[in-house]
PDB file with SEQRES, HELIX, SHEET and CRYST1 records, atoms N, CA, C and O in Angstrom:
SEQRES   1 A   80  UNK UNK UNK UNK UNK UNK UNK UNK UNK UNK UNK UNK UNK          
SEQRES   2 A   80  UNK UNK UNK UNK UNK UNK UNK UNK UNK UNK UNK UNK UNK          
SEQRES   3 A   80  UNK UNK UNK UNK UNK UNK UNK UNK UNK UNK UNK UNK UNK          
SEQRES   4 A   80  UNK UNK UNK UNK UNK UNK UNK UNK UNK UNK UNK UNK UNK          
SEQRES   5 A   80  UNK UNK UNK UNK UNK UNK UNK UNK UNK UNK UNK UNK UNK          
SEQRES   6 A   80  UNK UNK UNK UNK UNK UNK UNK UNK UNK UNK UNK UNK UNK          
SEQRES   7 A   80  UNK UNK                                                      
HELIX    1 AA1 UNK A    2  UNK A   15  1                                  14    
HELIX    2 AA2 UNK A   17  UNK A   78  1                                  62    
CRYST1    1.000    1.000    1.000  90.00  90.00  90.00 P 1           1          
ATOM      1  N   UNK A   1     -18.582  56.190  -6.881  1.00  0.00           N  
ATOM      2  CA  UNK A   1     -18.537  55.608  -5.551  1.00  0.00           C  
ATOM      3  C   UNK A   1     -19.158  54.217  -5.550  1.00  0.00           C  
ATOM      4  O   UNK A   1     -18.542  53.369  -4.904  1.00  0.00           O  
ATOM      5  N   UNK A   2     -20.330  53.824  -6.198  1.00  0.00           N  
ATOM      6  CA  UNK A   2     -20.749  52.772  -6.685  1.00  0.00           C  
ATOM      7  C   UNK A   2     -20.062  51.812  -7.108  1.00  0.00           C  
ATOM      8  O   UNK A   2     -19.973  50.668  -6.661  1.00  0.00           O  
ATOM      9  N   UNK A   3     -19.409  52.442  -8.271  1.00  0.00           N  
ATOM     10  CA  UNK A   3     -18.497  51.314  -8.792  1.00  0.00           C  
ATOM     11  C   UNK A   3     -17.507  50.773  -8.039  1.00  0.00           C  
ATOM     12  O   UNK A   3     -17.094  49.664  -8.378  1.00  0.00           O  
ATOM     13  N   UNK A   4     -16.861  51.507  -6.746  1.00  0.00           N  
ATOM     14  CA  UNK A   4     -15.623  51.297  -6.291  1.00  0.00           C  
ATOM     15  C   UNK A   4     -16.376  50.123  -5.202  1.00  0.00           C  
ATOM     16  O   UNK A   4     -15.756  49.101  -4.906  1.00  0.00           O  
ATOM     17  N   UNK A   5     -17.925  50.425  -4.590  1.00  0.00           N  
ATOM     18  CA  UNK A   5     -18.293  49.688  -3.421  1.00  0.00           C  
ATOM     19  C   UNK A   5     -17.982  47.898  -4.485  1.00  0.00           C  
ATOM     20  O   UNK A   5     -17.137  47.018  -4.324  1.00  0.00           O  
ATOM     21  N   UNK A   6     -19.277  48.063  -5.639  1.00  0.00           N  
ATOM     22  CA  UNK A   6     -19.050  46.843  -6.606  1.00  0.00           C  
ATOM     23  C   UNK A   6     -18.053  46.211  -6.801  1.00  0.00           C  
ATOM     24  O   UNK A   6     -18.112  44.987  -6.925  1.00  0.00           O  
ATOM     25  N   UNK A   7     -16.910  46.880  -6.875  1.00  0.00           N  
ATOM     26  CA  UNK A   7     -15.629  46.282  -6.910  1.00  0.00           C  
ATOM     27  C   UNK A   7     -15.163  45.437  -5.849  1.00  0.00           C  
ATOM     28  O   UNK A   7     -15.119  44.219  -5.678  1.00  0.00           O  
ATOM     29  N   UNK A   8     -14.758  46.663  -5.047  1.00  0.00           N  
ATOM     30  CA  UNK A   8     -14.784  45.714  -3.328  1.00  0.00           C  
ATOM     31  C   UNK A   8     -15.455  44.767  -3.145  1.00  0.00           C  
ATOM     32  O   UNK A   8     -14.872  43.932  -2.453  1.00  0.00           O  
ATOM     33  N   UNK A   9     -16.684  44.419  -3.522  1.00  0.00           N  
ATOM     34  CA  UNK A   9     -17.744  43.651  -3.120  1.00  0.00           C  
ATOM     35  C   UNK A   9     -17.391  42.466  -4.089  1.00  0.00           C  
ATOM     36  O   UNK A   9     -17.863  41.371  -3.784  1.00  0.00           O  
ATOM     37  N   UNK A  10     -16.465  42.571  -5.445  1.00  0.00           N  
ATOM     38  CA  UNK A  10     -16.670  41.880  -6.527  1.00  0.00           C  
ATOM     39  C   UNK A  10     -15.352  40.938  -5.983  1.00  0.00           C  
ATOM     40  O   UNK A  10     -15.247  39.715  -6.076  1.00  0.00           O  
ATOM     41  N   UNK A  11     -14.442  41.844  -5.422  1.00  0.00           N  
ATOM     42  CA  UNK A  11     -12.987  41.291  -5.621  1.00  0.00           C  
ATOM     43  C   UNK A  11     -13.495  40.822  -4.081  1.00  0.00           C  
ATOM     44  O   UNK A  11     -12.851  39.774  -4.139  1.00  0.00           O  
ATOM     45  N   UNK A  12     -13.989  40.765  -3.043  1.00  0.00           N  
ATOM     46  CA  UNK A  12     -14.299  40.440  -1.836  1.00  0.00           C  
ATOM     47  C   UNK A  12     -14.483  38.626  -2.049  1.00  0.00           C  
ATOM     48  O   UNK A  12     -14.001  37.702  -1.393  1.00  0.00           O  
ATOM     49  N   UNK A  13     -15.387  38.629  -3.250  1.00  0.00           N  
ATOM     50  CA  UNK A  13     -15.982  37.501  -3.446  1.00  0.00           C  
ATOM     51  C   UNK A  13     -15.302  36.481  -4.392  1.00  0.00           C  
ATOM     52  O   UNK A  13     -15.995  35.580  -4.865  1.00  0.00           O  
ATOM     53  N   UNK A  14     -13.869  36.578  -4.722  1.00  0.00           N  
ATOM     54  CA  UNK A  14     -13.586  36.180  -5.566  1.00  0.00           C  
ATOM     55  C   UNK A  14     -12.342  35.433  -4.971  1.00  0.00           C  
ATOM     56  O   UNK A  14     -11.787  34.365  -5.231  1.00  0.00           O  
ATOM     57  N   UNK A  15     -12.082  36.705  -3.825  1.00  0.00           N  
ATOM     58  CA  UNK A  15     -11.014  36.096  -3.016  1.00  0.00           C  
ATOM     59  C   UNK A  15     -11.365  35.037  -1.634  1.00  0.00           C  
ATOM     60  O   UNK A  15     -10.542  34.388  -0.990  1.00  0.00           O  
ATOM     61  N   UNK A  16     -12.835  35.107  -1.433  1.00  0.00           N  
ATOM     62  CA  UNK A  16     -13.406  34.088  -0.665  1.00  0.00           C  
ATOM     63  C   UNK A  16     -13.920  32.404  -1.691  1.00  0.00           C  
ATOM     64  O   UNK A  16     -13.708  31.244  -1.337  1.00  0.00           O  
ATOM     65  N   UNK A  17     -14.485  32.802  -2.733  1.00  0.00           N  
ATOM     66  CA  UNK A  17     -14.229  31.521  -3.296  1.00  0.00           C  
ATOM     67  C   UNK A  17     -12.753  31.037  -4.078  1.00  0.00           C  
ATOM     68  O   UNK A  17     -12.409  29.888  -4.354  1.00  0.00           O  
ATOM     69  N   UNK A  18     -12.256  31.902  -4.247  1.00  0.00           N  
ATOM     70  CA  UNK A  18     -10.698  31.035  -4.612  1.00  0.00           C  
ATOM     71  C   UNK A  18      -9.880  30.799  -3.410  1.00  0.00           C  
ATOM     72  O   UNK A  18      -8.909  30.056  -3.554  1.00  0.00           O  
ATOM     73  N   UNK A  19     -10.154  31.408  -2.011  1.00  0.00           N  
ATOM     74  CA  UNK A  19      -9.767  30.606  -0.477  1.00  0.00           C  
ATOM     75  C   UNK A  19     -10.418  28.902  -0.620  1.00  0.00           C  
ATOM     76  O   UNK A  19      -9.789  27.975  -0.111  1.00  0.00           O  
ATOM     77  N   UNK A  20     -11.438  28.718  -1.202  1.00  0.00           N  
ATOM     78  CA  UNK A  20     -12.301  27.617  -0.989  1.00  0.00           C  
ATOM     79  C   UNK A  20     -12.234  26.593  -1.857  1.00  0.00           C  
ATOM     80  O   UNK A  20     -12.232  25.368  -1.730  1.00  0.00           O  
ATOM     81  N   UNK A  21     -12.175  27.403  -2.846  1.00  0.00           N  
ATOM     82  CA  UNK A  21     -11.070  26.311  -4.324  1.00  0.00           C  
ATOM     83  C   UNK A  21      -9.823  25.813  -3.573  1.00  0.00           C  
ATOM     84  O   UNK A  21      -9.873  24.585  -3.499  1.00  0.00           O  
ATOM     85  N   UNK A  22      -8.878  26.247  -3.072  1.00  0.00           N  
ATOM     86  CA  UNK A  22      -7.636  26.395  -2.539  1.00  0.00           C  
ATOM     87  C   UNK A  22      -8.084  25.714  -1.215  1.00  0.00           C  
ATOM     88  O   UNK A  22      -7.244  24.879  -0.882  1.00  0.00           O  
ATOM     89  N   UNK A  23      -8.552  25.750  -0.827  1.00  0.00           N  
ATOM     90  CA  UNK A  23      -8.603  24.659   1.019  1.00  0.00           C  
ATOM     91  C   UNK A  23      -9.282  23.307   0.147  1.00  0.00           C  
ATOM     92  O   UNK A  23      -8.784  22.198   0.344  1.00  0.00           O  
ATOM     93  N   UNK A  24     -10.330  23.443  -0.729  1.00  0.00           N  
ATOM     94  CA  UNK A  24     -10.894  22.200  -1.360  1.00  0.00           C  
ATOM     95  C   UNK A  24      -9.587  21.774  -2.574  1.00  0.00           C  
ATOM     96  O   UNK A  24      -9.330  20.577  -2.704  1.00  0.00           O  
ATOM     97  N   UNK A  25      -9.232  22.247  -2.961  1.00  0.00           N  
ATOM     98  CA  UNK A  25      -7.704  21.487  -3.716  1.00  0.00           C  
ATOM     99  C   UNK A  25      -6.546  20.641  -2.101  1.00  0.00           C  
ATOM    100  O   UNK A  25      -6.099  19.525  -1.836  1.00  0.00           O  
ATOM    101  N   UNK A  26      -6.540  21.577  -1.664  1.00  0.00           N  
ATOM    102  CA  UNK A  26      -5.496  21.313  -0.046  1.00  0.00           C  
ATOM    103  C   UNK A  26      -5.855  19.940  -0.151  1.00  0.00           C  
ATOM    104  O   UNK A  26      -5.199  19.030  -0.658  1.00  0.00           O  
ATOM    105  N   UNK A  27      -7.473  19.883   0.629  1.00  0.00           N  
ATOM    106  CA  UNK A  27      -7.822  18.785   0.947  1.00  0.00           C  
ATOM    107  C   UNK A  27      -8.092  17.373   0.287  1.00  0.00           C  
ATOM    108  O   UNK A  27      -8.305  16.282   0.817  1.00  0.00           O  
ATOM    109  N   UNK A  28      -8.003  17.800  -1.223  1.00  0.00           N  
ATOM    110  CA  UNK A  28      -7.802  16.641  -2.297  1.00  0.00           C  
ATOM    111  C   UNK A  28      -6.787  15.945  -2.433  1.00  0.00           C  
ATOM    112  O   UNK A  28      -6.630  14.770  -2.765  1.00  0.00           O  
ATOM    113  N   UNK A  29      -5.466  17.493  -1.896  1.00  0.00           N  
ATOM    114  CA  UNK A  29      -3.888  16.540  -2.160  1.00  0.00           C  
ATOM    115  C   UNK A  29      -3.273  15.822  -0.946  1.00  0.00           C  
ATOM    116  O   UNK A  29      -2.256  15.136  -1.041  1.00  0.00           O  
ATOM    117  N   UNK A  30      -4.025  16.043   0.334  1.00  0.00           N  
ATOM    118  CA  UNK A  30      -3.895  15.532   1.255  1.00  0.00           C  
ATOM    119  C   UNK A  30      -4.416  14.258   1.555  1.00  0.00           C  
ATOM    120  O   UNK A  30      -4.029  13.430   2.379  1.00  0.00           O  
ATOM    121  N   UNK A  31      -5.662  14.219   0.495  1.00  0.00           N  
ATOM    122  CA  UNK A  31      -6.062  12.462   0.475  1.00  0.00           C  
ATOM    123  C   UNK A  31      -5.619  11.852  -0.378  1.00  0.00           C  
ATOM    124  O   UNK A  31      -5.548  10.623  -0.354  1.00  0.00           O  
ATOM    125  N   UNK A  32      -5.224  12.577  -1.323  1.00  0.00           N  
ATOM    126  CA  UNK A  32      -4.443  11.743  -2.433  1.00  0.00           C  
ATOM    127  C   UNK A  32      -2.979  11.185  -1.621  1.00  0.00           C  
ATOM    128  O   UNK A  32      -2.614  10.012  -1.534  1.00  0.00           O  
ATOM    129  N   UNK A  33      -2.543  11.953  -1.275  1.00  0.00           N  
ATOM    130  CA  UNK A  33      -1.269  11.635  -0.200  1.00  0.00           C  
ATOM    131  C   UNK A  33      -1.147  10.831   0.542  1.00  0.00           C  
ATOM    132  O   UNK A  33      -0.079  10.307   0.858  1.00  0.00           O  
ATOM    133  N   UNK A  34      -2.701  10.469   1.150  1.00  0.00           N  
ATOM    134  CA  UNK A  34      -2.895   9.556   1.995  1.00  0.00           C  
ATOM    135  C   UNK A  34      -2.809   8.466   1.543  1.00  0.00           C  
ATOM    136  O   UNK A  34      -2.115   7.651   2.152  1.00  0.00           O  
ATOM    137  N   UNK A  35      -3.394   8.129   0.487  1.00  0.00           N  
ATOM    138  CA  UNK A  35      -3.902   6.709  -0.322  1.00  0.00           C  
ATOM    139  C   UNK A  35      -2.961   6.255  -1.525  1.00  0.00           C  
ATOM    140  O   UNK A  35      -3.012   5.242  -2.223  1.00  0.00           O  
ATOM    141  N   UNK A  36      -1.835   7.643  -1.542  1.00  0.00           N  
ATOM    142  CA  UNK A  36      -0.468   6.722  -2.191  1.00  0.00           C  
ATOM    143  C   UNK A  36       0.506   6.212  -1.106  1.00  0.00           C  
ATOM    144  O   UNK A  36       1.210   5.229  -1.334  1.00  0.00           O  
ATOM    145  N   UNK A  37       0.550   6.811  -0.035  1.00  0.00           N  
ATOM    146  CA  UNK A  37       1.601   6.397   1.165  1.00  0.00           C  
ATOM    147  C   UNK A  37       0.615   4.986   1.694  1.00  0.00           C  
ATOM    148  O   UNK A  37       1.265   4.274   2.460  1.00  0.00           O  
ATOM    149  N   UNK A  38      -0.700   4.510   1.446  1.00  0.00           N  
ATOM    150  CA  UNK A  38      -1.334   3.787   2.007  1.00  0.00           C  
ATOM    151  C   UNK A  38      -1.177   2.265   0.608  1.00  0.00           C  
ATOM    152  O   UNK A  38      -1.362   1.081   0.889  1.00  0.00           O  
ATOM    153  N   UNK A  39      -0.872   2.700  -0.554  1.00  0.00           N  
ATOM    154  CA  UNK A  39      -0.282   1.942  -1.514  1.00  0.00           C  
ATOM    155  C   UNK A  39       0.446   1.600  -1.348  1.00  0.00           C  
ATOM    156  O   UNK A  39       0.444   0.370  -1.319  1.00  0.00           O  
ATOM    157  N   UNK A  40       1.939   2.408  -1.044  1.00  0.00           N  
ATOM    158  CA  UNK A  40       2.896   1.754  -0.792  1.00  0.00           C  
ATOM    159  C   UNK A  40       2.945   1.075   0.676  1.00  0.00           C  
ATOM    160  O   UNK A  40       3.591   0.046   0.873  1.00  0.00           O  
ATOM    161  N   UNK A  41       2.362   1.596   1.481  1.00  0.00           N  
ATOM    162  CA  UNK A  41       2.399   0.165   2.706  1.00  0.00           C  
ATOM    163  C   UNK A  41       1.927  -0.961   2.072  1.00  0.00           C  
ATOM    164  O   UNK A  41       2.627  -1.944   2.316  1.00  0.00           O  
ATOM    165  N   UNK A  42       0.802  -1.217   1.198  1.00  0.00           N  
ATOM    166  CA  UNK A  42       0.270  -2.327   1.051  1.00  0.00           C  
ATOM    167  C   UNK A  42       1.177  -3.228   0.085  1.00  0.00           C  
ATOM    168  O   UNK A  42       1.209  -4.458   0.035  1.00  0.00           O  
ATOM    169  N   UNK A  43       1.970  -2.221  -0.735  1.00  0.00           N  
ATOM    170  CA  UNK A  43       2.744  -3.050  -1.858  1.00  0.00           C  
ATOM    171  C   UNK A  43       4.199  -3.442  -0.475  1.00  0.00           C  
ATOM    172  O   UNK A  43       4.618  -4.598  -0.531  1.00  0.00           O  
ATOM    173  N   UNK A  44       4.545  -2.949   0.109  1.00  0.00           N  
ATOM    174  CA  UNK A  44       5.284  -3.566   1.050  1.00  0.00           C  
ATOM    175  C   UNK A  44       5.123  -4.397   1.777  1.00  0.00           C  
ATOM    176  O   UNK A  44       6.109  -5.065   2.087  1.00  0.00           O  
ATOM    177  N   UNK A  45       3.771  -4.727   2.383  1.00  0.00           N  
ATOM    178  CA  UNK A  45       3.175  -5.689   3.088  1.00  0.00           C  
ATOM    179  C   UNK A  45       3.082  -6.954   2.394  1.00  0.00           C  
ATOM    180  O   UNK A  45       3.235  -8.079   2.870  1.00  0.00           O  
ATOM    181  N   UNK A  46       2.740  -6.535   0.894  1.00  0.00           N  
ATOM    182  CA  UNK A  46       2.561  -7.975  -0.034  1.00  0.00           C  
ATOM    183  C   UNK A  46       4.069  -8.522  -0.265  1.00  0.00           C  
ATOM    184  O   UNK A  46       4.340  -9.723  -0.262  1.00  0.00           O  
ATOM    185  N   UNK A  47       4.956  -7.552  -0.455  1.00  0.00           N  
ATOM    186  CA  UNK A  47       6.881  -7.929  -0.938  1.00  0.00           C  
ATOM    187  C   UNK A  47       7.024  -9.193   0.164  1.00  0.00           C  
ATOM    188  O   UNK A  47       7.262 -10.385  -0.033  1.00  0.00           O  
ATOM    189  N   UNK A  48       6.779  -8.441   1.407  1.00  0.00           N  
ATOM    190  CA  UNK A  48       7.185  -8.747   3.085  1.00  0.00           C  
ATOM    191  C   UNK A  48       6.298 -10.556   2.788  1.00  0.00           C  
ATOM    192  O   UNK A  48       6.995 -11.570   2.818  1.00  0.00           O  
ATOM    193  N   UNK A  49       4.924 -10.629   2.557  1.00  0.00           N  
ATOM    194  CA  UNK A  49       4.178 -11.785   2.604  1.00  0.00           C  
ATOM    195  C   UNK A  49       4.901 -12.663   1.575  1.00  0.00           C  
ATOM    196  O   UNK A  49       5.206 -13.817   1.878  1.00  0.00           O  
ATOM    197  N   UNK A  50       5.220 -12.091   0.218  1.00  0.00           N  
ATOM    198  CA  UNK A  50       5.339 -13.355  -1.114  1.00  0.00           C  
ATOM    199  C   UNK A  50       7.030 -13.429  -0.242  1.00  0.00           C  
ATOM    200  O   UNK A  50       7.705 -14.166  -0.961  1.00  0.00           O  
ATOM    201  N   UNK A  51       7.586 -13.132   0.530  1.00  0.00           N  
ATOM    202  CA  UNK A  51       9.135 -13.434   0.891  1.00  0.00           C  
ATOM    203  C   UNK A  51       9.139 -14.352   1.605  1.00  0.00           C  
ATOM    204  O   UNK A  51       9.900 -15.317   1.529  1.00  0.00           O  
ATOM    205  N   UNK A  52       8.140 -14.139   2.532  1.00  0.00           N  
ATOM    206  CA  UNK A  52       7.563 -14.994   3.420  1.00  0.00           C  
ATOM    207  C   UNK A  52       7.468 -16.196   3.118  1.00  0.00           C  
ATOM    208  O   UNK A  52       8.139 -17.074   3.661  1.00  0.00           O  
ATOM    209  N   UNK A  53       6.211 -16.492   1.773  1.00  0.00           N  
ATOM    210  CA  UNK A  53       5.537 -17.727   1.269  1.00  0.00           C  
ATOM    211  C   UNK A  53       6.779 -17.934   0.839  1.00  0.00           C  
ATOM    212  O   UNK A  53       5.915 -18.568   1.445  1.00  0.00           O  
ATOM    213  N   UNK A  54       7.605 -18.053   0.546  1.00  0.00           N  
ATOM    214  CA  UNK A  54       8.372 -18.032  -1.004  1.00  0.00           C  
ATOM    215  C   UNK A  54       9.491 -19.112   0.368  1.00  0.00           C  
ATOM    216  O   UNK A  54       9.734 -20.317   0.297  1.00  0.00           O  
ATOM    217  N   UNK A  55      10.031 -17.950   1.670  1.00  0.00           N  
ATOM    218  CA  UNK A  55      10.792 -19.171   2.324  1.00  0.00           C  
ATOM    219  C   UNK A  55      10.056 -20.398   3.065  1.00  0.00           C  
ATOM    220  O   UNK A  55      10.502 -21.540   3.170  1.00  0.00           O  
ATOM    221  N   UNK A  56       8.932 -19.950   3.516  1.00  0.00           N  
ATOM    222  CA  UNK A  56       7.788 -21.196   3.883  1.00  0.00           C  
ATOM    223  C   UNK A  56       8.226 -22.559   2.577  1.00  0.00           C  
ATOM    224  O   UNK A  56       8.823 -23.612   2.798  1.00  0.00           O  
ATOM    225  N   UNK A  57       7.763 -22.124   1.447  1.00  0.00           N  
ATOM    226  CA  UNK A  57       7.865 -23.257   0.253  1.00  0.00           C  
ATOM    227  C   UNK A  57       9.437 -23.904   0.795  1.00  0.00           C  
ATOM    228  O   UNK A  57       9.574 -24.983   1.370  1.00  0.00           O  
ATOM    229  N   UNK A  58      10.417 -23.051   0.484  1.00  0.00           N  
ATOM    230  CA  UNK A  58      11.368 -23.663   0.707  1.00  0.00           C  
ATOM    231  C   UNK A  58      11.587 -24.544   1.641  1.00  0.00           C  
ATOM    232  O   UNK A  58      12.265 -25.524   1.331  1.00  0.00           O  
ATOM    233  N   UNK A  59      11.047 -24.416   3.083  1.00  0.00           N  
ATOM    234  CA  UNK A  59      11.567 -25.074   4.263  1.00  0.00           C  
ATOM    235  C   UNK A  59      10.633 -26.332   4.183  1.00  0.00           C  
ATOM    236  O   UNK A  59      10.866 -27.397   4.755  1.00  0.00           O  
ATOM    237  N   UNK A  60       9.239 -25.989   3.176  1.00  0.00           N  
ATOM    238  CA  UNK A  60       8.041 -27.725   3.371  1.00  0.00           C  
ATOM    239  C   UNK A  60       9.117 -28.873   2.075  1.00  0.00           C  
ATOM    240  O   UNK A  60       9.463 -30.050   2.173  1.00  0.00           O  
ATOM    241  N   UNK A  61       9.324 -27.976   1.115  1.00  0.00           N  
ATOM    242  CA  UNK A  61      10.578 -28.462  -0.041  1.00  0.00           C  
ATOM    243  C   UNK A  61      11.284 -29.577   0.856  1.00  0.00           C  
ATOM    244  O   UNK A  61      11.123 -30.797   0.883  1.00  0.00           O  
ATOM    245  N   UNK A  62      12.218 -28.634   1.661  1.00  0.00           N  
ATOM    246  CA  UNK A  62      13.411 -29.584   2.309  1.00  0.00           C  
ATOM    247  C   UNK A  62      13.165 -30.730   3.396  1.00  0.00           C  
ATOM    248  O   UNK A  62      13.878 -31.685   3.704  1.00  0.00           O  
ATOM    249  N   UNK A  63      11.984 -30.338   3.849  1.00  0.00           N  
ATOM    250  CA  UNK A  63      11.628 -31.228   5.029  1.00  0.00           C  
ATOM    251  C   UNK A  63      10.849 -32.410   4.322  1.00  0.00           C  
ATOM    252  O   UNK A  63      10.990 -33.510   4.855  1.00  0.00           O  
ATOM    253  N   UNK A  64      10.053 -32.340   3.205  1.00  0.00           N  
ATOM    254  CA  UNK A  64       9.302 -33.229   2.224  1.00  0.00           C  
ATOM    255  C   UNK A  64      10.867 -34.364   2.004  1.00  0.00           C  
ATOM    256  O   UNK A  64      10.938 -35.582   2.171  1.00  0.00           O  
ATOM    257  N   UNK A  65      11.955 -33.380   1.584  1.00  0.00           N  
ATOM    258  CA  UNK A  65      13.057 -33.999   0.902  1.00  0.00           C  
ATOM    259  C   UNK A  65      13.628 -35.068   1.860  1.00  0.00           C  
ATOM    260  O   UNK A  65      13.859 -36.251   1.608  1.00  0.00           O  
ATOM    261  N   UNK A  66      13.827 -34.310   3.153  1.00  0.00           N  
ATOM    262  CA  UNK A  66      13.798 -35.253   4.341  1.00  0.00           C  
ATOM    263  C   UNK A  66      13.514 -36.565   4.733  1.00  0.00           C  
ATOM    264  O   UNK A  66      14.275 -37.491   5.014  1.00  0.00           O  
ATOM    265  N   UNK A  67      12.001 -36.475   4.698  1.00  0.00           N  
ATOM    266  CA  UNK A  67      11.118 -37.407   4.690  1.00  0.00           C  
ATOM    267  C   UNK A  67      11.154 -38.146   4.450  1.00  0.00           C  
ATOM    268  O   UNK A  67      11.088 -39.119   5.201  1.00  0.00           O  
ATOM    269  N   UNK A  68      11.314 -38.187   2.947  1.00  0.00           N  
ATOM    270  CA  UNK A  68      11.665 -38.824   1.650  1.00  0.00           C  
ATOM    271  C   UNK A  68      13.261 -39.556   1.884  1.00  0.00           C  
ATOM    272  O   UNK A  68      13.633 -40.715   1.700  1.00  0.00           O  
ATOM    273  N   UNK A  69      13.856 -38.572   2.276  1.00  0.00           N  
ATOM    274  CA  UNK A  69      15.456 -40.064   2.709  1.00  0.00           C  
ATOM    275  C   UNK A  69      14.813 -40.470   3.541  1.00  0.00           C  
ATOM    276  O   UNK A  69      14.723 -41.667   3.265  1.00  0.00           O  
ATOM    277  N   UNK A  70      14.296 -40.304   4.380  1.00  0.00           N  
ATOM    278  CA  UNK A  70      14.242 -41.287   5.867  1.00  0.00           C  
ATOM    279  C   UNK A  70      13.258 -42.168   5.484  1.00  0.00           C  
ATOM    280  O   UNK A  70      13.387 -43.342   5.831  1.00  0.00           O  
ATOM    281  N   UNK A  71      12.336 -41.848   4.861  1.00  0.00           N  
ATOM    282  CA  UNK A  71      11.570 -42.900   4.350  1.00  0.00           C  
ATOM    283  C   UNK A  71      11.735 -44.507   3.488  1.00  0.00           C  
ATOM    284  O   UNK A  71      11.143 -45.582   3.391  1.00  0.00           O  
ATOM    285  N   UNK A  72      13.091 -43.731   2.924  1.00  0.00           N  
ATOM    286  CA  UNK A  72      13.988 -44.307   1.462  1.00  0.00           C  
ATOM    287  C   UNK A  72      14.638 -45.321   2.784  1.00  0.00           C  
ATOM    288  O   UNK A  72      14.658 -46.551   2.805  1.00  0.00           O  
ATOM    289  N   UNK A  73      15.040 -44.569   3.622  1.00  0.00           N  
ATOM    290  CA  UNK A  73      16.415 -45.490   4.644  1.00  0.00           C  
ATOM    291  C   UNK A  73      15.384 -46.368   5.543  1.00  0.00           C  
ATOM    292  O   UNK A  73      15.854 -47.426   5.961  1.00  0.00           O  
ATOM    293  N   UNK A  74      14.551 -46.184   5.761  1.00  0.00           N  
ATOM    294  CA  UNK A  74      13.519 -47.302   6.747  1.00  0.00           C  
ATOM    295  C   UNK A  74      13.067 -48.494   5.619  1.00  0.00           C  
ATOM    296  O   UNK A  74      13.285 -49.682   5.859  1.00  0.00           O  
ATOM    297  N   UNK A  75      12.521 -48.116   4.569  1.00  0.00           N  
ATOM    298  CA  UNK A  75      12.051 -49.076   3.608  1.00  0.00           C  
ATOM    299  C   UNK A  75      13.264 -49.959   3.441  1.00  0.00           C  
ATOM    300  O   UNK A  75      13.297 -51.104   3.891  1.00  0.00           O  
ATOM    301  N   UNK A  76      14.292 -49.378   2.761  1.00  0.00           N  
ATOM    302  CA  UNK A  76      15.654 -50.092   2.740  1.00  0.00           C  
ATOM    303  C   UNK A  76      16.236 -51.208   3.570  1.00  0.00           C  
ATOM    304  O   UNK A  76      16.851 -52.226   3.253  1.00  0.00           O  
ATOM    305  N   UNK A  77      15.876 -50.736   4.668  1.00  0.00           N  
ATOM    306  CA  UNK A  77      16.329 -51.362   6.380  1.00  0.00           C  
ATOM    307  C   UNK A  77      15.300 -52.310   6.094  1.00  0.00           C  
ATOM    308  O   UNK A  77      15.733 -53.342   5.580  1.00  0.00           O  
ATOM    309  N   UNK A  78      14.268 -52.273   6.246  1.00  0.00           N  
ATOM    310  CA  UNK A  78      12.796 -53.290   6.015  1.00  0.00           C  
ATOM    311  C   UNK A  78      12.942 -54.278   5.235  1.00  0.00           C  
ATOM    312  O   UNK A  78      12.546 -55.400   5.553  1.00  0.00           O  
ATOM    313  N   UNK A  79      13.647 -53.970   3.868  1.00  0.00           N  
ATOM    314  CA  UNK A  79      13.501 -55.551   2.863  1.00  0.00           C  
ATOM    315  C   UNK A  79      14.384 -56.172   2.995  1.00  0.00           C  
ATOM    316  O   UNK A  79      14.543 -57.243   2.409  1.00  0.00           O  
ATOM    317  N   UNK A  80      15.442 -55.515   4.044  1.00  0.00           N  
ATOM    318  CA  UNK A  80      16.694 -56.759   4.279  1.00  0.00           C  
ATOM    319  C   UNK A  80      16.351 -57.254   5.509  1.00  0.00           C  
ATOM    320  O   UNK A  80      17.013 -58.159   6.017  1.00  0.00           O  
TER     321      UNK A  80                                                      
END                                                                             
């Protein structure tokens, strides 16, 4: 009768800390989950920014280029 209470008592306790292993694993893959879906926002946020910079460059490029004729066509106009 002993042995059977020990048992109960053994397997009682085995199935309360492997509940606790198991909610403490849960809760590991749920932050891990968090902080790869929180990676990929950030690697999207950076794509979204260097697309950004990348047409910014382009538009100071063309307007510099601009400049630069109109500058070319006023000087021009000037020495005659």
């Amino acid at each position: 009768m002993a042995v059977i209470i020990v048992l109960i008592i053994l397997i009682s306790l085995l199935v309360i800390f492997g509940g606790g292993r198991i909610a403490l694993a849960y809760a590991e893959s749920r932050r891990a989950k968090a902080l790869s879906e929180r990676a990929v926002i950030e690697m999207r946020l950076r794509i979204a920014l260097e697309d950004q910079l990348a047409e910014e460059r382009e538009k100071r490029i063309h307007l510099e280029k601009e400049l630069s004729d109109i500058q070319n066509k006023y000087g021009d106009a000037n020495k005659e």
